[in-house]
N, C-alpha and C positions, 0 to 999 in steps of 0.2 A: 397612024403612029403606033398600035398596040402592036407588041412584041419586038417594036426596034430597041436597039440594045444604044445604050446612052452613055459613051466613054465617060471616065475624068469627073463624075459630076461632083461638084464639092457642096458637102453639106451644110448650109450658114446656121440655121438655130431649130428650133423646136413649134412645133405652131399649136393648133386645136387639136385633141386626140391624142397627144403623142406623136403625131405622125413629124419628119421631121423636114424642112424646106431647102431644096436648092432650086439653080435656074438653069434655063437652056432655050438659049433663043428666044430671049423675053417671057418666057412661060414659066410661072409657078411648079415646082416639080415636087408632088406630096409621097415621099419614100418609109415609109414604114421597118424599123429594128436594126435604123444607123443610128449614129450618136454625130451632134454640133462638132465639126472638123475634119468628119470622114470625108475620104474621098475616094469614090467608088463608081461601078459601071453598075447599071441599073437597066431593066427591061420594063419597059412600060406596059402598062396592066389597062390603063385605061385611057381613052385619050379625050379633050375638052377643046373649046376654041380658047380659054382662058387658062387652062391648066390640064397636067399628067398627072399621072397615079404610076407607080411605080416598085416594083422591087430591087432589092440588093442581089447583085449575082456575082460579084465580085470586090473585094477591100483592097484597096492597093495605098492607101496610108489609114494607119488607126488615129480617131484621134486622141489627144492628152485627157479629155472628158472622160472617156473610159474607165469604167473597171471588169474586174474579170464575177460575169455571173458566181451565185455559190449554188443556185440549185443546177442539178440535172436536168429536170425538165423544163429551163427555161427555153424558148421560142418554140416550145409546140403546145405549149397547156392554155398559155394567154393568159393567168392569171395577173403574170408579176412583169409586163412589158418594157421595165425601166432598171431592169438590176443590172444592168450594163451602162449604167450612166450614174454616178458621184451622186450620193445623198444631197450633198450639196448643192450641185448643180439642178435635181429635182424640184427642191425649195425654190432657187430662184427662176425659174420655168413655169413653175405652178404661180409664185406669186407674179408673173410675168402675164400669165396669160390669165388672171383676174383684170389686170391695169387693160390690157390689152381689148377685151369682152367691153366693159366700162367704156374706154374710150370710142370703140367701136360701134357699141350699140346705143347704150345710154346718153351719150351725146349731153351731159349736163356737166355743169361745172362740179368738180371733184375735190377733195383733200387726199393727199399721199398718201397711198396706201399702204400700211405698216406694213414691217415685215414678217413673211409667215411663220405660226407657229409650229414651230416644227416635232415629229414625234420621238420621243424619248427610245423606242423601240419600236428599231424596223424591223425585225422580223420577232413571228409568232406573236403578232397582234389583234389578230382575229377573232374574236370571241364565237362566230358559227361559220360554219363550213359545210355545203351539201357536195355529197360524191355520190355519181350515181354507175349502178353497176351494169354491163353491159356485156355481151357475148361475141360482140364486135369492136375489139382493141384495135388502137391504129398502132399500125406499123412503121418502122421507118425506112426511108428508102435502101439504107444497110440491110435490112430484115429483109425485104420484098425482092432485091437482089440476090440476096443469099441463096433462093429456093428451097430452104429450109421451110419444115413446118412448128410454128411458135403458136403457145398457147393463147387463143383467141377470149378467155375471158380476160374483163379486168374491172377494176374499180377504180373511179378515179373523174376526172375535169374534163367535162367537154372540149373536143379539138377547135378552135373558134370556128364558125360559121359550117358546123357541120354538126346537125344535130342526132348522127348514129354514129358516130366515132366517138371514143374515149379514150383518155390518154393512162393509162396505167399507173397510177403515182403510188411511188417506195417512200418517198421521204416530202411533205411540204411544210415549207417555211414559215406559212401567215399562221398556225396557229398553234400552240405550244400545247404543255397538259398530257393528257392519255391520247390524245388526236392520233398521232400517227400510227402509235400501239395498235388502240380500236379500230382502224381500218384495216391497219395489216391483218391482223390476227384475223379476223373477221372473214375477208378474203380467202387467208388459208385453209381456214377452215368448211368453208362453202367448195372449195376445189376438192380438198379431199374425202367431202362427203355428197361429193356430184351433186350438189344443188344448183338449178337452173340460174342462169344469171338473163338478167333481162332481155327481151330480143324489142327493140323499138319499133322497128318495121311490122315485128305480127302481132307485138301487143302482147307477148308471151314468157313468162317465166317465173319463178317465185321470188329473188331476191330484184327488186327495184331500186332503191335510191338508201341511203345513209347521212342522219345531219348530224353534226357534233354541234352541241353551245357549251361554252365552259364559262365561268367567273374570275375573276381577280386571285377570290380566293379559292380555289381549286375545284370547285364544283363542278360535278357535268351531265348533262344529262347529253343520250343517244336514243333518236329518233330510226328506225329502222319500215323506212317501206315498203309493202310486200306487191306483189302484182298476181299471187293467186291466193285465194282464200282456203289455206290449206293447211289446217289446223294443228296436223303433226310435223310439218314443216316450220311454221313458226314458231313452235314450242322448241323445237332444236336451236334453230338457231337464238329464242332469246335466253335458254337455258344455258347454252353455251356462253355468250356476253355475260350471263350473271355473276355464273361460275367465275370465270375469266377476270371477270374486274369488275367486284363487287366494292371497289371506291365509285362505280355510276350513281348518281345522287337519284339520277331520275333517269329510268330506262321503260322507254316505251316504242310502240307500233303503230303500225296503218296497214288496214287493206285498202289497197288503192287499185280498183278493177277500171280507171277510167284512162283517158289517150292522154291524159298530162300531168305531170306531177305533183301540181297543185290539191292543198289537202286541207283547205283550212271552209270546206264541206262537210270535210269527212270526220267521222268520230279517233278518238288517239285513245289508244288504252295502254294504262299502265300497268306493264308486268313485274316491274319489283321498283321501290322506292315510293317519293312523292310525284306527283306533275308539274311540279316547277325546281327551276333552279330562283335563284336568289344573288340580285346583286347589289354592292354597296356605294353610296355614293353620300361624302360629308355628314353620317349618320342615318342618311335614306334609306329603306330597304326598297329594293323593287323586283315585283316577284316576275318572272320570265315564264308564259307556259310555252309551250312548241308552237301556239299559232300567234304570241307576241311578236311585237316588232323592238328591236332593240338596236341603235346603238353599236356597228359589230367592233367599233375599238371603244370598247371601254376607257382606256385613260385617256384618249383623245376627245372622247363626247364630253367627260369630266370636264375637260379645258374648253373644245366650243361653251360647254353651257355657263361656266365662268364668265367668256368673254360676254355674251347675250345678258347674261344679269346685270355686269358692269353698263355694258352699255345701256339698259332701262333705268338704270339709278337709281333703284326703289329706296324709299325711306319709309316703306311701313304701312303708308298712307292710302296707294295708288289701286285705283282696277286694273287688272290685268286683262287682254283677250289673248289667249293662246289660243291661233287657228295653226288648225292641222294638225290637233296636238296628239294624234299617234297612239301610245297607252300611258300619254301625262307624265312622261320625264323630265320635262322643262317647267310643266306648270306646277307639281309638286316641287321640282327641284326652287322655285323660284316662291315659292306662298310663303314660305318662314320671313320673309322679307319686303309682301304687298298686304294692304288689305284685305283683298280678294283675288283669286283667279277663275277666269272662267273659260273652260276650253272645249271646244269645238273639230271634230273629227266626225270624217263619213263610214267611219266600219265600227260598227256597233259591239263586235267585243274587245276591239282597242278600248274600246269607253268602259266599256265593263272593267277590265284593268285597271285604266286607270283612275276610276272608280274602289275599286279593292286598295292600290298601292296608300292611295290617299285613308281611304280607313284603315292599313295597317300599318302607317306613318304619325295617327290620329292628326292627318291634318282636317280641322273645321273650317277653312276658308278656300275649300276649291270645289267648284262645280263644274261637273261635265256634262256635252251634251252631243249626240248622232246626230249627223244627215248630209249633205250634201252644202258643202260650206255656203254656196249662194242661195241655199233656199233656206239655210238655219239663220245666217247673220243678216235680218230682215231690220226694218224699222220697229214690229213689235217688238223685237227677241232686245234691242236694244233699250229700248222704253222698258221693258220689266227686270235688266241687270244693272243700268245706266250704264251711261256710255263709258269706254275705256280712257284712263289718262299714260295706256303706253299698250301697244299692242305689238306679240310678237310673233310673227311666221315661218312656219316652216315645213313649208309647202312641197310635192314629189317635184321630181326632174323638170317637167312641163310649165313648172310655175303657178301663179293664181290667175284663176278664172277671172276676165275682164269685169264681169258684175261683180266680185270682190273688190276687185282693184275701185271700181266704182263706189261702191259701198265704205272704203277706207277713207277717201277720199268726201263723203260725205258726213264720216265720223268726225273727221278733223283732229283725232289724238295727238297731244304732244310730241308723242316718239311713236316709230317703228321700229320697231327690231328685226330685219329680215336676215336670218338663217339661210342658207341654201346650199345644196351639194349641186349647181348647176350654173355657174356666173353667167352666162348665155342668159339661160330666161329669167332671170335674177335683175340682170342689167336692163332686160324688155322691160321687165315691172317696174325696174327706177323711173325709166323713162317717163311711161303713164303717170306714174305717182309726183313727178316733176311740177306737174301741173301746183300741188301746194307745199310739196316738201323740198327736203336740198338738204342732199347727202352731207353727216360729217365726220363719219368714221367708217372706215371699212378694214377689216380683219384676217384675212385668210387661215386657214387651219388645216394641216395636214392631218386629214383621217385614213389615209391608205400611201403609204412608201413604199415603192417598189409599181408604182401605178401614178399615171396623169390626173385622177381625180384629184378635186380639191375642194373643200368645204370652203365659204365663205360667211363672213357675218356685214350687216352692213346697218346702221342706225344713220334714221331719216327724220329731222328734225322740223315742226312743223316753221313757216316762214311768217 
C-alpha cells in the first residue's frame, strides 16, 4: 500500500496525536494537518494489517472546522499543529481524548468529565523558548526550485524529525515580551559580523543555541550558547545584547563544547544582571534560574494548581506528599493551606530551589527531599514524616514507577491528586490504583493552544 494515492478520503474526527482519522476499506486511515470534514486524496506513508499512515496531497472540500492559520511558518516548524482548526473545536478534542484514554485504558468506572479549562490567551503564552542556530536552513521546495542561491544560516525551530534542518523564524507566536526583538536582532547581527553559526554534523561553530524565559511581569532573562570557547567572540556578542536591550533582567552564557545541548552539567555565567528571573503567583515569589524547571504558561499552571488544591481540600490540618515535585511550585503553592508538605523529587537542584523558593516565601512547613522517587518513598522515609492524609502527583510523561504505584497503594491516603500532562499513562496508573481507589473528579486543562497536548488533573478517592 505505501505510496498508493487514496481518492475522496473523508476526514470523520481527530484521534491521539493530533493525527486525524478516516476509513478505507475497513482500515483506520491516520492522516496528519487535515481538519474533522476534509475531504481529500491522500498517499499513504506507511501501511499495517490494521491501519494507514498517510499524507494530505490534495483538499477538494475544506471543512467548516477550519480556520485560516495566522503564522507563516505554520506546517513546516511543528511547533503550533492545530492553528488550522477553531480554538473551540481544540477544547473539545482535547477534552475528548481525556474521556477517550480513560475509557480506553483505565477501564473503571468514571464521573463526567468536566469540561476543559480553556486558555485566556492563545497566543504568546509561552514563558521559554529555545531556538537554536544553525548553518543549515531548510529550504522550501519554491527555494530549491528556484536555483537561486539563499542565505543558508538561520536561527529558529527544528524541522520535525530532522535534526540538522532548521526552520528560519521572522515572527513566533507562543511567546510575547522582547522574544521576537532578541532573536531577530541577534541574528542580524551574527550575519553581519560573520560569526559562525552552528554546524551539527561537525560539531562546529560559535553561536549554538538561544533560550528566552520571560515573566508575567516583564522580566527576561536570555540564555546564549556558544559551541566554541572563544573569549572575544563571546564578549561581542554578549556586549552587543546588553547594549541592545538593557531591559534583560538576567543575561547569561554557556560554553557548551559537547554533541548535545543539554547544559544543566555545565557552569552558566552571568554577564550583566542577576541569575534568575522571578515569578509571581497569589503572592508567591518563585525564583527561575536557567536550569529550573518551570511551568512554561504561566497563567495556565496558575489555574492547574488552583484546580489540584481544590481537589485536596486542605483545611489546614492535613500532610501533604508532593511526589515529583520539580522545584516545589505546588508544594509551596499548596503549604499556606496544609499542615505540612513534604516533597520529593530525583534532581537535586530542583530540590535546592525548591528548597530556596520556600525560604524566600518564609514558608516553615515544607520539606524537601532527592532521589529516586521508589527508593526515597520507603517505609522508613514514611515512619519518620508519617504518613500523608492527601498525596499529590505529578509525575514526567511516562508516569509513576510501578513500586510507587505500589507504595500508594500501601499508604492508603484519603485522596490523590494526580496531575498529569499525559492521559495515556495517567489512565495506566488509574487502572493499577483501582485496586483501592475510584475516581471522582477529573479535570482537563489546556496548557498549550494551538497544540494536541492537554494537561489533566484527576482526584482518587480512597473506597
Amino acid at each position: 500500500m505505501k505510496n498508493k494515492v487514496l481518492q475522496r478520503l473523508k476526514i470523520e474526527r481527530i484521534a491521539s496525536e493530533g493525527k486525524c482519522v478516516g476509513h478505507h476499506d475497513g482500515k483506520v486511515v491516520f492522516v496528519s494537518n487535515v481538519a474533522p470534514g476534509d475531504v481529500v486524496d491522500v498517499r499513504v506513508t506507511k501501511g499495517r494489517s490494521s491501519f494507514l499512515e498517510a499524507e494530505a496531497i490534495k483538499i477538494h472540500e475544506y471543512s467548516d472546522n477550519r480556520v485560516s492559520p495566522f503564522c507563516e511558518h505554520f506546517g513546516t516548524c511543528g511547533g503550533c499543529k492545530w492553528q488550522h482548526i477553531s480554538y473551540e473545536l481544540q477544547m473539545t478534542y482535547k477534552r475528548q481524548q481525556v474521556v477517550d484514554q480513560f475509557q480506553r485504558i483505565a477501564k473503571v468506572p468514571l464521573p463526567e468529565v468536566m469540561p476543559i479549562i480553556g486558555a485566556k490567551d492563545t497566543r504568546y503564552y509561552r514563558n521559554k523558548l529555545d531556538f537554536t542556530f544553525s548553518n543549515n536552513r531548510w529550504l522550501t521546495r519554491e527555494e530549491i526550485d528556484s536555483g537561486e542561491n539563499f542565505e543558508r544560516n538561520a536561527l529558529g525551530f527544528h524541522v520535525p524529525k530532522r535534526f540538522d534542518k532548521i526552520v528560519d523564524i521572522n515572527h513566533c507566536y507562543l511567546q510575547g515580551g522582547i522574544s521576537n526583538e532578541v532573536r531577530n536582532e541577534l541574528r542580524t547581527f551574527a550575519l553581519k559580523e560573520n560569526l559562525t553559526f552552528y554546524d551539527i554534523i561537525n560539531q562546529t561553530g560559535l553561536l549554538r543555541n538561544l533560550i528566552i524565559r520571560s515573566t508575567a511581569d516583564g522580566q527576561t532573562m536570555a540564555i546564549v550558547q556558544f559551541g566554541e570557547d572563544d573569549p572575544q567572540g563571546i564578549d561581542k556578542v554578549m556586549s552587543f545584547l546588553n547594549k541592545k536591550f538593557p531591559e534583560i533582567t538576567s543575561l547569561l552564557y554557556i560554553v557548551n563544547l559537547k554533541k548535545n545541548e543539554t547544559f544543566l552539567d555545565l557552569d552558566v555565567h552571568t554577564f550583566a544582571g542577576r541569575d534568575y528571573i522571578e515569578e509571581n503567583m497569589e503572592g508567591l515569589k518563585f525564583k527561575i534560574r536557567p536550569k529550573s524547571f518551570y511551568q512554561t504558561n504561566s497563567q495556565q499552571a496558575y489555574r492547574l494548581y488552583q484546580v489540584a488544591r481544590e481537589f485536596a481540600g486542605l483545611t489546614g490540618k492535613e500532610t501533604v506528599y508532593d511526589l515529583y515535585t520539580g522545584t516545589g511550585t505546588i508544594a509551596n503553592f499548596v503549604a499556606g493551606r496544609a499542615r505540612q508538605v513534604i516533597g520529593i523529587e530525583y534532581v537535586e537542584p530542583a530540590i535546592e530551589d525548591a528548597r530556596e523558593n520556600a525560604r524566600h516565601n518564609q514558608l516553615t512547613n515544607t520539606q524537601f527531599y532527592s532521589g529516586d522517587m521508589k527508593d526515597v518513598l520507603t517505609d522508613d522515609f514514611v515512619s519518620q514524616h508519617q504518613k500523608p492524609d492527601v498525596v499529590i502527583t505529578d509525575p514526567p510523561r511516562a508516569g509513576m514507577h510501578e513500586d510507587v504505584i505500589q507504595m500508594l497503594l500501601k499508604l492508603s491516603a484519603p485522596k490523590i491528586v494526580y496531575v498529569s500532562c499525559n492521559p495515556a499513562t495517567q489512565a495506566r496508573d488509574v487502572a493499577l490504583l483501582s485496586e483501592k481507589y475510584q475516581v471522582s473528579r477529573i479535570q482537563p486543562v489546556d496548557m498549550f493552544p494551538q497544540t494536541y497536548h492537554v494537561e489533566n488533573v484527576v482526584l482518587l478517592e480512597l473506597n
